[in-house]
Steps between C-alpha positions, in 0.01 A plus 500: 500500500646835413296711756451531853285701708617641826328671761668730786328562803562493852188432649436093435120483481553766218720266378223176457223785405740592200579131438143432459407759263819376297366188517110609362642675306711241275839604626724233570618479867689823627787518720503657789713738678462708809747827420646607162843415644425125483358543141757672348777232685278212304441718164889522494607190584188280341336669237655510119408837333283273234242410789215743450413656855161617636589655833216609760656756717423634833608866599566459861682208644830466749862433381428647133170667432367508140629799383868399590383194323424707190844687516687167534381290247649676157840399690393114516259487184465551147182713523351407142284200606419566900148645514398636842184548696519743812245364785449706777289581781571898392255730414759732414500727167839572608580102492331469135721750388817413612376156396480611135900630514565143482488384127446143656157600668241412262197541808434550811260333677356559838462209744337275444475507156271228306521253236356698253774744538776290481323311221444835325949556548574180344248560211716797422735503196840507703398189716366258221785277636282459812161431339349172510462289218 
């Protein structure tokens, strides 16, 4: 398989919430990490720069929140095929903003966000890797 979804979020019954609506939503099974630290360590040192990401972020978590996440990655990752999905519990305008600084960001979803939205991303030109057949 030459994609992988991964989400990043501290708070563990986030974690099986977003697993679920992977799931429903025709996603194959994500990986999960709890800070962006621990993401970036397995992007590095497991992922080829031909695997396809789709990456739902969380903004705030310990050790490295999601922005740091975003600043990191271009060091680790060839940015052409990673697609992500900020989801947050902020309201913020000033978080969907900086949010679209990030050429990565394609959305931004506020928790919890449903099937039909994440069905809706992967319908989307740039993620036809991650339809389902």
């Amino acid at each position: 398989m030459n994609r992988q979804v991964l989400i990043i979020e501290d708070n563990k019954l986030n974690c099986l919430l977003h697993k679920k609506i992977c799931t429903k939503a025709g996603l194959q099974e994500p990986v999960v990490f709890y800070n962006g630290k621990e993401a970036l360590d397995y992007i590095e040192d497991q992922l080829s720069d031909a695997i396809d990401l789709l990456i739902l972020l969380d903004i705030n978590m310990p050790v490295m929140n999601g922005w740091e996440f975003l600043d990191n990655l271009p060091s680790v990752r060839n940015s052409a095929n990673t697609f992500i999905a900020i989801v947050s519990s902020s309201f913020s305008e000033a978080d969907r903003a900086k949010a679209q600084q990030y050429n990565l960001v394609q959305e931004y979803f506020v928790k919890p966000f449903s099937i039909a939205q994440l069905s809706q991303l992967v319908k989307e030109p740039f993620l036809n890797e991650f339809k389902v057949a």
